[in-house]
N, CA, C and O atoms as a GROMACS GRO file, in nm:
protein
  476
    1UNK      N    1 -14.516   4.959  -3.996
    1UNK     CA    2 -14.530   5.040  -4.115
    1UNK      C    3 -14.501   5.186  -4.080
    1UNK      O    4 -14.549   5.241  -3.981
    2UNK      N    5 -14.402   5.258  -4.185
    2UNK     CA    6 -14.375   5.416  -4.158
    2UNK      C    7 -14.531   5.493  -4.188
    2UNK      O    8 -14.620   5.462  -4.268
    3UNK      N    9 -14.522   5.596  -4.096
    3UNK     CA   10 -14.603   5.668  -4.115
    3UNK      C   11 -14.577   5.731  -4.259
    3UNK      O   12 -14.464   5.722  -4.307
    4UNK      N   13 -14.688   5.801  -4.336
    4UNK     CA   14 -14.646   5.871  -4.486
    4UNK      C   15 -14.578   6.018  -4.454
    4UNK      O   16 -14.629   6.109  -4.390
    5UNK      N   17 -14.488   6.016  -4.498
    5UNK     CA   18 -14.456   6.138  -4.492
    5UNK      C   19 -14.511   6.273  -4.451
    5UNK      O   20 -14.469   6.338  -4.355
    6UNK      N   21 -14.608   6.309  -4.531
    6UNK     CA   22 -14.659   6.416  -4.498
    6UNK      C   23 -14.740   6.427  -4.353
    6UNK      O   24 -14.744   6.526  -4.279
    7UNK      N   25 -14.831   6.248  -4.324
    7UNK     CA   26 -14.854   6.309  -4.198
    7UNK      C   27 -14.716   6.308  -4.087
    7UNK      O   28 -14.721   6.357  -3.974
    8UNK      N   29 -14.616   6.253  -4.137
    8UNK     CA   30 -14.467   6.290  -4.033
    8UNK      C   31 -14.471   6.405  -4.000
    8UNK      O   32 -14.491   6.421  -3.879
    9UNK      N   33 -14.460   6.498  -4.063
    9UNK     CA   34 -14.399   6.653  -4.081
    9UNK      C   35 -14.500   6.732  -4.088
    9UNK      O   36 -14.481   6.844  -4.135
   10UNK      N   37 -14.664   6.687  -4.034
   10UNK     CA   38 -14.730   6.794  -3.984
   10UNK      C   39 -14.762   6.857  -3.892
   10UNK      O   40 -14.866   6.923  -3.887
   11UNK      N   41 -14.663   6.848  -3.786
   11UNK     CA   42 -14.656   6.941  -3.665
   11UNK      C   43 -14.533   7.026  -3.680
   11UNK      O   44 -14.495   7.101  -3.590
   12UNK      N   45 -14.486   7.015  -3.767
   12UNK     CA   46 -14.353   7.101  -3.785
   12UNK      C   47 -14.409   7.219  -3.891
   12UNK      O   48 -14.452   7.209  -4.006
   13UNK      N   49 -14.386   7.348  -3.793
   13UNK     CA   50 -14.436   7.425  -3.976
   13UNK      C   51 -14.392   7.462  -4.036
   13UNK      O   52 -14.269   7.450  -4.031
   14UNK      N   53 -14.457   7.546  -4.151
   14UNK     CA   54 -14.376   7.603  -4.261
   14UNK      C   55 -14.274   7.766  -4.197
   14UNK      O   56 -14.293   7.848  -4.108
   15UNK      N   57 -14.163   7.744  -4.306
   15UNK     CA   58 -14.122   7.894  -4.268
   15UNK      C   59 -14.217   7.969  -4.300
   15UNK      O   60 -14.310   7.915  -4.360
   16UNK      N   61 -14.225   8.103  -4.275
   16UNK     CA   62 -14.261   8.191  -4.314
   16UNK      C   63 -14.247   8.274  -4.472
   16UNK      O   64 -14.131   8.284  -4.512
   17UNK      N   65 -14.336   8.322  -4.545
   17UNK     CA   66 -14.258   8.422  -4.662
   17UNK      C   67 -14.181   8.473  -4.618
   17UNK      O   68 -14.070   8.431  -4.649
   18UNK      N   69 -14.184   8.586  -4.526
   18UNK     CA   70 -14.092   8.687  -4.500
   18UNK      C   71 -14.075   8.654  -4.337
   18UNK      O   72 -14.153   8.628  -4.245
   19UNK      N   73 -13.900   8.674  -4.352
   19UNK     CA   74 -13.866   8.682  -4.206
   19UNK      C   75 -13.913   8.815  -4.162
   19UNK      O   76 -13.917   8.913  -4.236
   20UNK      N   77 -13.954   8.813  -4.019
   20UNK     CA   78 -13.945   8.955  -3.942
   20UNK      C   79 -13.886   8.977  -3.805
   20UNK      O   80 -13.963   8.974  -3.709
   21UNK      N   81 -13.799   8.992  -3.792
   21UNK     CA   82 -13.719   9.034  -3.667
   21UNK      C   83 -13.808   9.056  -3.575
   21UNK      O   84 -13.926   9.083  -3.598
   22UNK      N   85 -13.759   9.047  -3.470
   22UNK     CA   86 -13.825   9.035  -3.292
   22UNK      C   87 -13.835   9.198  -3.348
   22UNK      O   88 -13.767   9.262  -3.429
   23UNK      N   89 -13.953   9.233  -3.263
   23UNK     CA   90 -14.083   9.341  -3.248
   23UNK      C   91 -14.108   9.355  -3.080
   23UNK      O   92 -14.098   9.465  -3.026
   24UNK      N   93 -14.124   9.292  -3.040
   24UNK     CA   94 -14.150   9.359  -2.866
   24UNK      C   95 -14.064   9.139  -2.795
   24UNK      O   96 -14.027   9.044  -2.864
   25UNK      N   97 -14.069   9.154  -2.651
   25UNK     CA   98 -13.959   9.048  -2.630
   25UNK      C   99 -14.109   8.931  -2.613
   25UNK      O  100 -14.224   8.952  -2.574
   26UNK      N  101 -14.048   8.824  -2.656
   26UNK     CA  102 -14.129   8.682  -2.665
   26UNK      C  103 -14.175   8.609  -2.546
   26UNK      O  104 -14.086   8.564  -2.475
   27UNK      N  105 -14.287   8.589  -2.513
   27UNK     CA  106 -14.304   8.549  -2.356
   27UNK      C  107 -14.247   8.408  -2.337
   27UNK      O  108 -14.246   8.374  -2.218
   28UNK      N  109 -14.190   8.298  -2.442
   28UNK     CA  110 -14.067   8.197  -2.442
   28UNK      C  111 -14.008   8.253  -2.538
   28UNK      O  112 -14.037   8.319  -2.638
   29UNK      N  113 -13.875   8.190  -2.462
   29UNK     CA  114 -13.777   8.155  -2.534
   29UNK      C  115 -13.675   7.997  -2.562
   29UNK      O  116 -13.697   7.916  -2.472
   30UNK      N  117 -13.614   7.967  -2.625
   30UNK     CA  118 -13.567   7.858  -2.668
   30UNK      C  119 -13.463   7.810  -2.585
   30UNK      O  120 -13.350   7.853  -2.607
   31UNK      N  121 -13.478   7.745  -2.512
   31UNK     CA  122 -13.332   7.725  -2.432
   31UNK      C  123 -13.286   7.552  -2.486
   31UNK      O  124 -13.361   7.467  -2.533
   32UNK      N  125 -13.116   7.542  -2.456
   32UNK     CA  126 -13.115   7.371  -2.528
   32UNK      C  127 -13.073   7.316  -2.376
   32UNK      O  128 -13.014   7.363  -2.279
   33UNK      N  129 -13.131   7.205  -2.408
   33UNK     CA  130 -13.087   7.103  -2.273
   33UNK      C  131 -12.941   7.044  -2.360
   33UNK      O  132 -12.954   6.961  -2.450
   34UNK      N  133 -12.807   7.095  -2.320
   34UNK     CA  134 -12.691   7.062  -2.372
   34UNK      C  135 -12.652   6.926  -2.322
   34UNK      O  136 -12.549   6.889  -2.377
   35UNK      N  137 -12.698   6.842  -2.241
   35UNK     CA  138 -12.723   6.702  -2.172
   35UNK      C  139 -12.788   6.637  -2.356
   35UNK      O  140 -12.752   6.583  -2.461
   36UNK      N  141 -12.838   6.662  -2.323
   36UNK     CA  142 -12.918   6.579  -2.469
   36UNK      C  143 -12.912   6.617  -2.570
   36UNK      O  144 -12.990   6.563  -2.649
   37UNK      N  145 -12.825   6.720  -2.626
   37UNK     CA  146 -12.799   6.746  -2.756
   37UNK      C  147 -12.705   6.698  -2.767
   37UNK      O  148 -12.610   6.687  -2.690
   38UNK      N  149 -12.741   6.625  -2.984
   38UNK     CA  150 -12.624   6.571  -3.001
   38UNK      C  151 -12.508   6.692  -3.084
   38UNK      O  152 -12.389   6.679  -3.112
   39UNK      N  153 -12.582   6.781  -3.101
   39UNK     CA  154 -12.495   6.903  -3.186
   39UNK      C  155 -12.562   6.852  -3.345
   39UNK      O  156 -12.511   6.911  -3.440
   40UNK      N  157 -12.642   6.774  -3.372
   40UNK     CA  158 -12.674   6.738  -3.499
   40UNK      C  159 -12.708   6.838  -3.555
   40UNK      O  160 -12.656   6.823  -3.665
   41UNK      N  161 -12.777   6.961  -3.559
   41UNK     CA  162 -12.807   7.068  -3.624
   41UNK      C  163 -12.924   7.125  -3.676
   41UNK      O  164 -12.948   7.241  -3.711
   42UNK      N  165 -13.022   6.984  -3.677
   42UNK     CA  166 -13.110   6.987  -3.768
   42UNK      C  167 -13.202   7.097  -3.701
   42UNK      O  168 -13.261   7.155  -3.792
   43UNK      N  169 -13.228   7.138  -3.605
   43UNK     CA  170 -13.280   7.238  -3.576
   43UNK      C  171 -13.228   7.420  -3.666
   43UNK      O  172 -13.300   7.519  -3.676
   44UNK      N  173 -13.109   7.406  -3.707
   44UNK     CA  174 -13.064   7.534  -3.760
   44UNK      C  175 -13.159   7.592  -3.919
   44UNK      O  176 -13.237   7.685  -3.942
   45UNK      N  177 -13.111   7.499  -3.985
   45UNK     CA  178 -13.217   7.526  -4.103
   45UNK      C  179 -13.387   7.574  -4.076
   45UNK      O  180 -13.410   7.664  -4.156
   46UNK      N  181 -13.468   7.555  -4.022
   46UNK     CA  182 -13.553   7.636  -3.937
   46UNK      C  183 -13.577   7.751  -3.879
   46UNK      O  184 -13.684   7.811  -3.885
   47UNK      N  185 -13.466   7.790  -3.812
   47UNK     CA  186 -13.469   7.920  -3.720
   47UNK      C  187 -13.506   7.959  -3.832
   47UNK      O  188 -13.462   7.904  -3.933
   48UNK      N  189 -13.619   8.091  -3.837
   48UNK     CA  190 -13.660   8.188  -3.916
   48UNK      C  191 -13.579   8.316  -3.908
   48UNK      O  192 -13.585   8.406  -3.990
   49UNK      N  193 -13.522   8.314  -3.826
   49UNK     CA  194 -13.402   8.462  -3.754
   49UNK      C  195 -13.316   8.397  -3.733
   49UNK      O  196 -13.283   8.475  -3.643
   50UNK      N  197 -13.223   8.306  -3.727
   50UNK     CA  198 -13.096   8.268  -3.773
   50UNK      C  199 -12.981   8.254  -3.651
   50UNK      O  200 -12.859   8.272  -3.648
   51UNK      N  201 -13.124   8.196  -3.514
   51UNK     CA  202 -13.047   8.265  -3.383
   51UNK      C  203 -12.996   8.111  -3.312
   51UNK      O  204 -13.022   8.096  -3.193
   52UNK      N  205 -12.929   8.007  -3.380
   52UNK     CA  206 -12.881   7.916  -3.331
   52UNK      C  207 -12.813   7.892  -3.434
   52UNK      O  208 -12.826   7.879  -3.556
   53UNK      N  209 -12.680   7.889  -3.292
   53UNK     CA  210 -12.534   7.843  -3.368
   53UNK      C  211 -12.521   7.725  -3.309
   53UNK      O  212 -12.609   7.662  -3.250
   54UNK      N  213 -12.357   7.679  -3.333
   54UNK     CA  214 -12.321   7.567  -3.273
   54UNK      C  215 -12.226   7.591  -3.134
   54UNK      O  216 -12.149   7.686  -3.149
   55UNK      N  217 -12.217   7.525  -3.000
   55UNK     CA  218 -12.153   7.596  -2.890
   55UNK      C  219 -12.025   7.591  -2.950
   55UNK      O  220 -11.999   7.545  -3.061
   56UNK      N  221 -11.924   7.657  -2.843
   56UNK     CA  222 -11.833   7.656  -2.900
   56UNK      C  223 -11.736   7.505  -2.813
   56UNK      O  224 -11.761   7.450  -2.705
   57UNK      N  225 -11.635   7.480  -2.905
   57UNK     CA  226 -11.612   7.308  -2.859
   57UNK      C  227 -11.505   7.347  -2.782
   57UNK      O  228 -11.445   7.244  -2.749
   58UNK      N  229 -11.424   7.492  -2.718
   58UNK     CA  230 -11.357   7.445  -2.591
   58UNK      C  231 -11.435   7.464  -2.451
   58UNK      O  232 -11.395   7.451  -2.335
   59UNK      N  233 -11.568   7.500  -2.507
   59UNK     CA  234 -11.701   7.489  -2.388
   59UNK      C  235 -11.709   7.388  -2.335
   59UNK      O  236 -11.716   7.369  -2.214
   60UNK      N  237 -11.708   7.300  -2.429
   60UNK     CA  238 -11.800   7.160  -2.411
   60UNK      C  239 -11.656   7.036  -2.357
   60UNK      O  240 -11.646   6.958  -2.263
   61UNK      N  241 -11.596   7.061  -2.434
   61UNK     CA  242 -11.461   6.986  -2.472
   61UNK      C  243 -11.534   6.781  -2.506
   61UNK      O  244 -11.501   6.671  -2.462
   62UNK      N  245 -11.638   6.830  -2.605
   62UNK     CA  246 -11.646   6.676  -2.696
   62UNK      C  247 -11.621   6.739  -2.848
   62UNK      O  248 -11.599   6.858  -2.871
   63UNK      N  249 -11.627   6.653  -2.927
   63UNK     CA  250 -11.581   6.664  -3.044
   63UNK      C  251 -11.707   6.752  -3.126
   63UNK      O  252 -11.693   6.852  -3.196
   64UNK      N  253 -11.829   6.680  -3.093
   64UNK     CA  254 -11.932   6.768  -3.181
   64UNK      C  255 -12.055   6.846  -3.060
   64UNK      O  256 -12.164   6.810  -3.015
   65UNK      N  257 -11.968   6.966  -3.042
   65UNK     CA  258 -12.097   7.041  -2.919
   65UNK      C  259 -12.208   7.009  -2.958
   65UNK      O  260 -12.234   6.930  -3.049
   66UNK      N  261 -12.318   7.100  -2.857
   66UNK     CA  262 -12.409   7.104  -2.866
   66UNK      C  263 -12.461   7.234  -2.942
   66UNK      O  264 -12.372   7.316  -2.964
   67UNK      N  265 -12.589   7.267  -2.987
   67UNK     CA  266 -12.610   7.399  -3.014
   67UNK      C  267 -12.654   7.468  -2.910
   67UNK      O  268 -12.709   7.417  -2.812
   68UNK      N  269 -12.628   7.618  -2.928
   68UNK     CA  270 -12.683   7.704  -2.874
   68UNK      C  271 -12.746   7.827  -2.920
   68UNK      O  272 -12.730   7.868  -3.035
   69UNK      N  273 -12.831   7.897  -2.816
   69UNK     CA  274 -12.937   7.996  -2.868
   69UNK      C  275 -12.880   8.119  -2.846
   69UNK      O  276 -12.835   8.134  -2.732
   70UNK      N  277 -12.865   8.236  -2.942
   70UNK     CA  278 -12.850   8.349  -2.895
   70UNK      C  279 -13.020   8.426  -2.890
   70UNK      O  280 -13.101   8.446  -2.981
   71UNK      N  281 -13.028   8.462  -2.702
   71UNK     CA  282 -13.151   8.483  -2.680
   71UNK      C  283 -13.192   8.615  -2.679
   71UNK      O  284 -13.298   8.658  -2.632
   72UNK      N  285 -13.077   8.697  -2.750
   72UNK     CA  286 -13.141   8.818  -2.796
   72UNK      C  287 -13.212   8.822  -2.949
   72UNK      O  288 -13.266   8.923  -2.995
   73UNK      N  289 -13.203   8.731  -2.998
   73UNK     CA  290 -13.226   8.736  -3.100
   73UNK      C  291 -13.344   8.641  -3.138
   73UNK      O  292 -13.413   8.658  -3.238
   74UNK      N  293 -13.361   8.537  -3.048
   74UNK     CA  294 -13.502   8.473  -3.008
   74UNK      C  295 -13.583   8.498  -3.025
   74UNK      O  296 -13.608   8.593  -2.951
   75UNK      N  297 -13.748   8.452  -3.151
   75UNK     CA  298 -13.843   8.529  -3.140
   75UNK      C  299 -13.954   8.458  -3.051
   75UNK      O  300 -14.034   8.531  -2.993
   76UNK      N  301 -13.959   8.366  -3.042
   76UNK     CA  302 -14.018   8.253  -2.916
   76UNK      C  303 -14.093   8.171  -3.028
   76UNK      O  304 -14.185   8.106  -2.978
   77UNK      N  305 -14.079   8.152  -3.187
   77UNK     CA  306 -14.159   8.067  -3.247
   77UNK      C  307 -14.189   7.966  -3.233
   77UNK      O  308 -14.298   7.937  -3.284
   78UNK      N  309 -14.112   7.850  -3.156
   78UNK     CA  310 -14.117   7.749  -3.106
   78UNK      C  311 -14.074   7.622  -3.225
   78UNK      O  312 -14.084   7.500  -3.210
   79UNK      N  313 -14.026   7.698  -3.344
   79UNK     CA  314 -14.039   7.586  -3.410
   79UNK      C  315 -13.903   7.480  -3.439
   79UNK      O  316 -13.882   7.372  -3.494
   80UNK      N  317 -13.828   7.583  -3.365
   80UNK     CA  318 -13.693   7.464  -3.317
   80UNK      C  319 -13.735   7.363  -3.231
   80UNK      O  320 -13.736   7.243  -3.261
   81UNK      N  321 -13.757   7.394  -3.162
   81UNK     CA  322 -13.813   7.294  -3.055
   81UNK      C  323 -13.906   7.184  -3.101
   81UNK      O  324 -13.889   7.070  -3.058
   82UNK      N  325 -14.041   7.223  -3.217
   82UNK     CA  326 -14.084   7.148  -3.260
   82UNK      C  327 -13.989   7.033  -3.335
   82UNK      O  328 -14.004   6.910  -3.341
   83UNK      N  329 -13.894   7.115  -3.385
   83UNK     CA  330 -13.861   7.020  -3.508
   83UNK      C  331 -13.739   6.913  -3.419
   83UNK      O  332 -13.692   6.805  -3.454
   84UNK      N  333 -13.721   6.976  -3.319
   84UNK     CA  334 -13.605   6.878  -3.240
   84UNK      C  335 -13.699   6.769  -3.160
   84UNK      O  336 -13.661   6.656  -3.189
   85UNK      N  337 -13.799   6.769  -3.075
   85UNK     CA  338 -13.894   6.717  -3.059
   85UNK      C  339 -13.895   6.563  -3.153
   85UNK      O  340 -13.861   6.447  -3.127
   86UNK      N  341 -13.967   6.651  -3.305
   86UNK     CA  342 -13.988   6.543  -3.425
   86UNK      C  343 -13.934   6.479  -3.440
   86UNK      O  344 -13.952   6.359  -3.421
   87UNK      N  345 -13.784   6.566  -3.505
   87UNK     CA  346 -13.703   6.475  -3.599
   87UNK      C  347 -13.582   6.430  -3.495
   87UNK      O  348 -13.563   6.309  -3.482
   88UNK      N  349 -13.551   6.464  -3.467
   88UNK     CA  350 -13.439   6.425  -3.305
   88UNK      C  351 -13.453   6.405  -3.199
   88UNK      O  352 -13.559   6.349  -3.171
   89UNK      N  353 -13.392   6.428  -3.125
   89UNK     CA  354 -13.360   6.423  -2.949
   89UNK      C  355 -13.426   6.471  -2.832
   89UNK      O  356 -13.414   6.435  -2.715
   90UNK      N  357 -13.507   6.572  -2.890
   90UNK     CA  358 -13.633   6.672  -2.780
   90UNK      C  359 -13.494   6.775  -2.694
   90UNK      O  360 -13.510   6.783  -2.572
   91UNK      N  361 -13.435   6.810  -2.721
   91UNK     CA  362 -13.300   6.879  -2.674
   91UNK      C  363 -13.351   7.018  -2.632
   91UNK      O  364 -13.317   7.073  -2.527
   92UNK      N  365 -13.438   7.073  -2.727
   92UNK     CA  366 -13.490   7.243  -2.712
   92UNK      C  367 -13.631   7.222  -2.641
   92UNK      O  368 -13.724   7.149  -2.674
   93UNK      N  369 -13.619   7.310  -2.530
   93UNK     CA  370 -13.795   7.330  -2.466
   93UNK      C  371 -13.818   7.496  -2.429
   93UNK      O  372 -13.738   7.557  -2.358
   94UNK      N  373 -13.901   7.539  -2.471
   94UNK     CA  374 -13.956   7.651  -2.484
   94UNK      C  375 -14.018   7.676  -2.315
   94UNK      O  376 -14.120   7.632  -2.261
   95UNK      N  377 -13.899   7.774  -2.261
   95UNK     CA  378 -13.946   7.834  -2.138
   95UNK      C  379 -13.976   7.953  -2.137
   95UNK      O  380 -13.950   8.023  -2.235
   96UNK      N  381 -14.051   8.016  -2.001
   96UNK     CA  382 -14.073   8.182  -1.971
   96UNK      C  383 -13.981   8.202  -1.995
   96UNK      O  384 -13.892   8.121  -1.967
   97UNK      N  385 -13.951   8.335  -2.068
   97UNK     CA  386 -13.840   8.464  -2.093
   97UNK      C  387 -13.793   8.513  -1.936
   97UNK      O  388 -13.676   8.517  -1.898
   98UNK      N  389 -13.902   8.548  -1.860
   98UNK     CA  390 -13.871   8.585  -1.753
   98UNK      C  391 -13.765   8.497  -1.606
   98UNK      O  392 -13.700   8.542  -1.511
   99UNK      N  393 -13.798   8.344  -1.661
   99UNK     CA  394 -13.718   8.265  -1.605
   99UNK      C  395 -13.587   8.220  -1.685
   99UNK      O  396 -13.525   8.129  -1.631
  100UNK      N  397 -13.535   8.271  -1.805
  100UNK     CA  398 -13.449   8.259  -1.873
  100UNK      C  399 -13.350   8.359  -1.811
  100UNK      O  400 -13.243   8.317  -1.768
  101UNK      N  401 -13.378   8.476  -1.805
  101UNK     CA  402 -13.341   8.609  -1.744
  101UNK      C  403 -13.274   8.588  -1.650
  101UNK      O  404 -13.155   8.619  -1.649
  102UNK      N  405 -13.349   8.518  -1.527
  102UNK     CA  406 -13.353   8.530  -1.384
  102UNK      C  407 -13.235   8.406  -1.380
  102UNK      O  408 -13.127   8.427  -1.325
  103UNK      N  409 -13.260   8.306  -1.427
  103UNK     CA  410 -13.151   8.222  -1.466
  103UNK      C  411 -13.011   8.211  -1.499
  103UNK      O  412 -12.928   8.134  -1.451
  104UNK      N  413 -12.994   8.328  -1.615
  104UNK     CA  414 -12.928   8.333  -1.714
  104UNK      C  415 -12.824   8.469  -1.638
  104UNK      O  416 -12.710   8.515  -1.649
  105UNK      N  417 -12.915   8.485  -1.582
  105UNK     CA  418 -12.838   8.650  -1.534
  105UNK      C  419 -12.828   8.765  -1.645
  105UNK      O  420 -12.752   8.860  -1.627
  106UNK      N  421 -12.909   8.755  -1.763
  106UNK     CA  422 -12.929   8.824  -1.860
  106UNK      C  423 -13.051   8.930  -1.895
  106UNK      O  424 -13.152   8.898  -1.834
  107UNK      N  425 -13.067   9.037  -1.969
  107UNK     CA  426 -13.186   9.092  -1.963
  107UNK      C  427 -13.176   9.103  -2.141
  107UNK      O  428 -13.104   9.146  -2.232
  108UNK      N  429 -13.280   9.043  -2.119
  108UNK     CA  430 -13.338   8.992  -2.327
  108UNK      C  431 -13.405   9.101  -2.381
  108UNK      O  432 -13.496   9.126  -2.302
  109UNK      N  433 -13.409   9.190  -2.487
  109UNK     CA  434 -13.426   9.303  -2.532
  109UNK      C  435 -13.572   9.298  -2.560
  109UNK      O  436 -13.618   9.188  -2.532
  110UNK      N  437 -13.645   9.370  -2.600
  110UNK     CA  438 -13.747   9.396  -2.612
  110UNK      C  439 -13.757   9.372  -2.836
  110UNK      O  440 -13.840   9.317  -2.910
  111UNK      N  441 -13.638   9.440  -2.860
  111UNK     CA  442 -13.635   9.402  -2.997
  111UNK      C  443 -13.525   9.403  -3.079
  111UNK      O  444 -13.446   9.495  -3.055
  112UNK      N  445 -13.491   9.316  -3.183
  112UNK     CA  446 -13.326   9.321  -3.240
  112UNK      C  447 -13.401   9.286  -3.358
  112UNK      O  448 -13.510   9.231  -3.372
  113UNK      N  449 -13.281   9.348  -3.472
  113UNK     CA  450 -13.264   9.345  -3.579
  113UNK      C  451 -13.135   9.336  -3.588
  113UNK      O  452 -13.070   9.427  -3.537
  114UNK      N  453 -13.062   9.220  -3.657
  114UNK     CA  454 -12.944   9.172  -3.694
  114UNK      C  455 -12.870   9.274  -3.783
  114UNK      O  456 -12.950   9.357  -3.826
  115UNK      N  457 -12.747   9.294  -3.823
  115UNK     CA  458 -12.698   9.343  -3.876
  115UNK      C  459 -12.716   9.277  -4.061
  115UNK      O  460 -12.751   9.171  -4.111
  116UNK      N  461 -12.678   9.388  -4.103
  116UNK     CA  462 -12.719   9.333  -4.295
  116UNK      C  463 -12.589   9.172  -4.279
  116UNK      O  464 -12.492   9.156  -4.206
  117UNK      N  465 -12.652   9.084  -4.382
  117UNK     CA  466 -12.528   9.031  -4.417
  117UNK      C  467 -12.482   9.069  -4.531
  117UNK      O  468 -12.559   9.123  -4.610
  118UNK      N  469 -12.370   9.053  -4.558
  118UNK     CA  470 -12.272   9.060  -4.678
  118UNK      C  471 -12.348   8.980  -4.788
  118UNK      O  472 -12.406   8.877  -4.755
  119UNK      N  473 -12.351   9.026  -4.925
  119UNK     CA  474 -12.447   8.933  -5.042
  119UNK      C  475 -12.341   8.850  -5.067
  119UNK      O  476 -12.352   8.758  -5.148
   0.00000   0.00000   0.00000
């Protein structure tokens, strides 16, 4: 028997009313295990800051990449990860910022605000 719906989708949370841009840097961040993503997406609708795209496919060279995180723009909500976890593949796991860095060879800002979009 399926579980009922609602208790499905109660570890996944709600967006927020209002988005708010990264404020000081997130002690995780979102990284994807590109091994186990199928590029399905369902994690995108979620991001509350709008910071996962899709890789790009002469990266990968399969037909449907994987996604990826832009980790300046990362607020560490975790709720990609939740929802990939749930509803998919477990692809996103929420690591130290500081081992993302050290990793990545990158230094993750303390705070970003995206540019306006076009209405």
């Amino acid at each position: 028997m399926a579980p009922a719906p609602s208790s499905f989708y109660k570890n996944i949370p709600d967006l927020p009313d209002k988005i708010s841009y990264k404020k000081k840097k997130p002690k995780l961040i979102a990284v994807v295990d590109s091994d186990n993503c199928t590029g399905c997406q369902v994690c995108v609708p979620f991001c509350p800051v709008d910071c996962i795209e899709p890789a790009p496919k002469e990266r990968f060279n399969v037909p449907i990449p994987p996604v990826q995180i832009r980790y300046n723009e990362c607020i560490g909500c975790q709720i990609c990860s939740r929802v990939c976890t749930k509803l998919t593949w477990d692809a996103i796991r929420m690591e130290p910022t500081e081992k993302v860095e050290k990793l990545a060879g990158i230094q993750i800002t303390e705070s970003f605000t995206p540019p306006a979009r076009p209405a």
